[in-house]
C-alpha positions as CSV (number, residue, x, y, z in Angstrom):
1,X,0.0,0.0,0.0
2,X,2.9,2.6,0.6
3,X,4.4,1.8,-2.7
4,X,1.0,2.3,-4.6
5,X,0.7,5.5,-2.4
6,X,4.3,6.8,-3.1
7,X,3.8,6.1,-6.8
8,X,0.7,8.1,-7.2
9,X,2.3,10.9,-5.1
10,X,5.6,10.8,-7.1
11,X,3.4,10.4,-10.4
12,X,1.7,13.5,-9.2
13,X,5.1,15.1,-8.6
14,X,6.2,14.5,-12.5
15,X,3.0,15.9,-13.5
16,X,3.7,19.3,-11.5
17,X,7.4,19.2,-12.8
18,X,6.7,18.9,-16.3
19,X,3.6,21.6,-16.2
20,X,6.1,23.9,-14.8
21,X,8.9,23.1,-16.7
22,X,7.5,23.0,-20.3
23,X,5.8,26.2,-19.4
24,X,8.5,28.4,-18.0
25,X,11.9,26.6,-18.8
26,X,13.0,26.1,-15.3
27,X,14.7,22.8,-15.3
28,X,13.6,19.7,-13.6
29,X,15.9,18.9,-10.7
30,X,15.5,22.7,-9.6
31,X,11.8,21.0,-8.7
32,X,12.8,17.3,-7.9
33,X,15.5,17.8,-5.7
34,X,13.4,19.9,-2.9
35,X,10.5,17.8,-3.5
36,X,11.9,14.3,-3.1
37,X,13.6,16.0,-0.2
38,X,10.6,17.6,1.5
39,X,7.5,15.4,0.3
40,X,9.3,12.2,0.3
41,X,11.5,12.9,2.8
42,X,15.0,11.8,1.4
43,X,18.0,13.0,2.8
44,X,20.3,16.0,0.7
45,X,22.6,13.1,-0.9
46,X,19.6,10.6,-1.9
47,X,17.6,13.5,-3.1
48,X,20.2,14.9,-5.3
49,X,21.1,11.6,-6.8
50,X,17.9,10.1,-7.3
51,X,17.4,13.6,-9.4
52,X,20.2,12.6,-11.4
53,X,19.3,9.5,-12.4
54,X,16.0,10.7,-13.4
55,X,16.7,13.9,-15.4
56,X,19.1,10.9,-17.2
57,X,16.1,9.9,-18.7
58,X,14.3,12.8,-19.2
59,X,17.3,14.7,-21.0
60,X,17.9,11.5,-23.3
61,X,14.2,12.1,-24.6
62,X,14.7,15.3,-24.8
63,X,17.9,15.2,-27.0
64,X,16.1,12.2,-28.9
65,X,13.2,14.7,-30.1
66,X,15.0,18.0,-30.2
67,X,17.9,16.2,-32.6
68,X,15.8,13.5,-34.3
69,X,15.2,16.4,-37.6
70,X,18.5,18.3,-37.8
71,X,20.7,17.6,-40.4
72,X,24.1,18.5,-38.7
73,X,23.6,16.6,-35.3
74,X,25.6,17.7,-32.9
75,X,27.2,14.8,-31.7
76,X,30.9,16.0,-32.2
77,X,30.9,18.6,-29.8
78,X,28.1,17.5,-27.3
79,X,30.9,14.5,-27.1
80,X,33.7,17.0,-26.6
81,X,31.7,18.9,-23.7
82,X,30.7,15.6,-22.4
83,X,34.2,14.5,-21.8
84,X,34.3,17.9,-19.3
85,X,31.1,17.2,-17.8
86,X,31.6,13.7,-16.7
87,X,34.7,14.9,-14.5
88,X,33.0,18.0,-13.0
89,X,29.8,16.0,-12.3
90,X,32.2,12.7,-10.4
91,X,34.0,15.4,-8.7
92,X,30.8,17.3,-7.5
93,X,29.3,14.2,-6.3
94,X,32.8,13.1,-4.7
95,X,33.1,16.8,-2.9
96,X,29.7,17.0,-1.6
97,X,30.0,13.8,-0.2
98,X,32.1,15.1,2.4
99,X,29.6,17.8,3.3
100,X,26.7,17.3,5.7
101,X,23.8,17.2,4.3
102,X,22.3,20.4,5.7
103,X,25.6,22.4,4.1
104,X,24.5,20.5,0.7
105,X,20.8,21.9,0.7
106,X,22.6,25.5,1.8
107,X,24.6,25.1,-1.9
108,X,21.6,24.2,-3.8
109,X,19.6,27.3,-2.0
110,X,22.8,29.4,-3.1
111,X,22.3,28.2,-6.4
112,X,18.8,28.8,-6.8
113,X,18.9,32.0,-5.7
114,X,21.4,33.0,-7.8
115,X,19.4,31.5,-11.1
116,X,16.4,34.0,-10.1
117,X,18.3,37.1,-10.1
118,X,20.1,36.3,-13.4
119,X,16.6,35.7,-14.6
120,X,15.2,39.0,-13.5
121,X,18.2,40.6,-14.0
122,X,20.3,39.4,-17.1
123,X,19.3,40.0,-20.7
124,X,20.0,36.8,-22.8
125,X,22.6,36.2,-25.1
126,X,21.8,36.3,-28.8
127,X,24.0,33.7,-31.0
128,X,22.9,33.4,-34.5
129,X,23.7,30.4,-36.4
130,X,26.6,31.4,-38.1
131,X,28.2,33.5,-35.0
132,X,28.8,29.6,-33.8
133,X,31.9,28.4,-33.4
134,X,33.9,25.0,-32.0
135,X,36.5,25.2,-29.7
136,X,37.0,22.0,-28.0
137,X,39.3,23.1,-24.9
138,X,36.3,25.7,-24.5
139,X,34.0,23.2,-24.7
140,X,35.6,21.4,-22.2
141,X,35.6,23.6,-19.7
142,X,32.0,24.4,-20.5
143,X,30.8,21.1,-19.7
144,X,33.2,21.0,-16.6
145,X,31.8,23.7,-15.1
146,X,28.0,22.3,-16.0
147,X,29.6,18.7,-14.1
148,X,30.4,20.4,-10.9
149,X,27.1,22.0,-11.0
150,X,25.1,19.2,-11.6
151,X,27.1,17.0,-9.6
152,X,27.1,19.1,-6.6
153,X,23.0,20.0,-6.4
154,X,21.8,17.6,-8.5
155,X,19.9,19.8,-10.9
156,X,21.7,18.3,-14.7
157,X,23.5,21.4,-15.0
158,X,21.8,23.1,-17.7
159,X,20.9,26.2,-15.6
160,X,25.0,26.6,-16.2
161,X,25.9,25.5,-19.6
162,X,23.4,27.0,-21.7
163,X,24.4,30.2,-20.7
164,X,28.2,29.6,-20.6
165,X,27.9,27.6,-24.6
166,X,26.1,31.1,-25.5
167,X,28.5,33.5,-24.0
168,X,31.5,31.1,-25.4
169,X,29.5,31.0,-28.9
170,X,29.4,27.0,-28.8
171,X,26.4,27.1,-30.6
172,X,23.6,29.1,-31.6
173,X,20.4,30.0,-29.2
174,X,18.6,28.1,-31.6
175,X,20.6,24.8,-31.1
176,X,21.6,25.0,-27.8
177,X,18.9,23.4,-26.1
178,X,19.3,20.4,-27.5
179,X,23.3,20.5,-27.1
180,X,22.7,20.8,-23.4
181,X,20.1,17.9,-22.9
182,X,22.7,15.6,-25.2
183,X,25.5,16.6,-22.4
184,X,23.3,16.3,-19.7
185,X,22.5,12.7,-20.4
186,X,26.1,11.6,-20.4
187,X,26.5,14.4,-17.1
188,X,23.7,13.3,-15.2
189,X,24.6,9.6,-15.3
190,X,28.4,10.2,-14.2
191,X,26.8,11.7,-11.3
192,X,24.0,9.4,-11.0
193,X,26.9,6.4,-11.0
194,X,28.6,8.1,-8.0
195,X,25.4,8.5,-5.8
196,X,24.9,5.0,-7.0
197,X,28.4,3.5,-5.4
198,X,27.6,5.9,-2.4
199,X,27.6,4.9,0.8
200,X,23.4,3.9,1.8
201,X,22.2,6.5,3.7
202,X,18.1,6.2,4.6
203,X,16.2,2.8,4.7
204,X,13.9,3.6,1.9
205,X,12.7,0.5,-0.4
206,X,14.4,0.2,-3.7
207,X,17.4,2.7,-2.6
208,X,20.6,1.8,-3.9
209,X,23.6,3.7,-2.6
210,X,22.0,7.4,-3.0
211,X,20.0,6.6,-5.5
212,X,16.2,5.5,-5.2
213,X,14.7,3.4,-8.3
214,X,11.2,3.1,-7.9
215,X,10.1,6.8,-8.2
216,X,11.8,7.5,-11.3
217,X,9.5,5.7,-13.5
218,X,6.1,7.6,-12.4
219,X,8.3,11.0,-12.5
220,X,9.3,10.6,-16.2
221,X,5.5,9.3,-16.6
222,X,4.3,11.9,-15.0
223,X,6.8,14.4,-16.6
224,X,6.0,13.7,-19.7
225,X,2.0,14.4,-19.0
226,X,2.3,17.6,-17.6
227,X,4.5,18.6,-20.7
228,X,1.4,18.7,-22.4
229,X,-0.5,21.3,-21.0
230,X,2.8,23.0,-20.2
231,X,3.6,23.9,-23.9
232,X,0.0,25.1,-24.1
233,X,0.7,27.6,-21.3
234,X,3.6,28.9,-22.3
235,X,2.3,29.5,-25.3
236,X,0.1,31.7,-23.7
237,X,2.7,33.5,-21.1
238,X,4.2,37.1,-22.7
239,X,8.1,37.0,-21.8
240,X,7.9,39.3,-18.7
241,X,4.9,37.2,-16.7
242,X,6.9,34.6,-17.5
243,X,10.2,35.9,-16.0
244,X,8.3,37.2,-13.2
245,X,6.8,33.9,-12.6
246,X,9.9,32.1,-12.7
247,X,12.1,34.4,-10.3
248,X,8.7,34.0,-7.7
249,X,8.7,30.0,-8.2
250,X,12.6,29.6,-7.7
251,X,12.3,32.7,-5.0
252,X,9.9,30.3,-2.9
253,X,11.9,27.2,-3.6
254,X,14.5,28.6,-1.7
255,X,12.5,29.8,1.2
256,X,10.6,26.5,1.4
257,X,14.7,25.1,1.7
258,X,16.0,27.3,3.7
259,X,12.8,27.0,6.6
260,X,13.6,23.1,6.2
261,X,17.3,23.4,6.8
262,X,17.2,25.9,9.6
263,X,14.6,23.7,11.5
């Protein structure tokens, strides 16, 4: 009965995340990792790699649907940045395993935080398609820096790379998406794989090091559901409601954290 009960609630969780994520752009372990932690009660560390392992999933359908009609896949240089990320996200996952869990939600509080301002705050950069240019030790450090990210909060890391490949000029604002999910596959399961061989921290079923199995099937269900009515909202949000929205959404996110870690 608890499983069937923590399926529907988890399914219900997917729902939520993909509603909100198809219809604003805030990625998905920005919502998982504070609700596996506060409705499902898993510590920091499980949270953050069970968030992993899921948004594995998600970003490889993702990058299956954004990719499956371009010509010029990307492959070459997602595999270039990949090479980066897979380090950063080991390392993250190896350093924040040091930390208590309480100064791991106070890093993924800083982060949030940080992601609502520069939505408020910074105007996007704009990288046509032939301002686009490869250059692999850039690359590299690109998807290093989205490794320690993701590895560290568990959020995938695409909160940092898109905006680093578009500053860099990796690629162009209209391929970018779909470079960053194709990164975040092989980022998010380097990470995922270190929770994995983690040391077991809470007694829930199906947990395996720092990674719990059974609620990532409903999630990705559920994800994928809400996606739905998502893209029908946002294309019914004008640019500043959404920004507005987001900052609020992320703003609260962090409160909701920060009352949980001071208590």
């Amino acid at each position: 009965m608890e499983t069937v009960l923590l399926w529907l609630g988890t399914l219900a969780l997917g729902w939520a995340v993909g509603v909100i994520s198809a219809s604003l752009g805030i990625g998905g372990g920005i919502l998982m990792v504070p609700a596996l932690a506060i409705f499902a009660g898993m510590d920091p560390h499980t949270a953050k790699g069970t968030s992993l392992f899921i948004i594995m999933f998600v970003a490889a359908l993702n990058s299956w649907r954004l990719n499956r009609r371009e010509r010029d896949k990307p492959w070459g240089l997602a595999g270039v940045c990949a090479c980066g990320s897979m380090v950063g996200a080991y390392a993250g996952v190896w350093f924040t395993g040091l930390l208590p869990g309480v100064l791991v939600t106070w890093i993924f509080i800083a982060l949030v935080v940080f992601i609502a301002f520069q939505v408020l705050f910074l105007k996007a950069t704009r990288v046509d398609e032939g301002q686009a240019r490869r250059r692999n030790r850039v690359a590299a450090l690109t998807g290093l820096s989205a490794g320690l990210v993701a590895g560290a909060t568990g959020i995938g890391g695409g909160a940092v790379f898109v905006p680093l490949a578009l500053l860099t000029r990796a690629a162009s604002n209209r391929r970018v998406v779909a470079l960053s999910n194709t990164v975040m596959v092989v980022t998010c399961a380097a990470g995922a794989a270190g929770h994995l061989a983690a040391r077991k921290i809470m007694n829930m079923p199906w947990t395996v090091g720092q990674v719990n199995l059974v609620v990532a099937i409903p999630i990705v269900l559920g994800a994928q559901l809400g996606a739905r009515l998502g893209i029908w909202l946002n294309d019914r949000l004008t640019l500043p409601r959404r920004k507005v929205a987001m900052a609020a959404i992320l703003l609260v996110i962090a409160a909701a954290m920060a009352c949980r870690a001071i208590g």
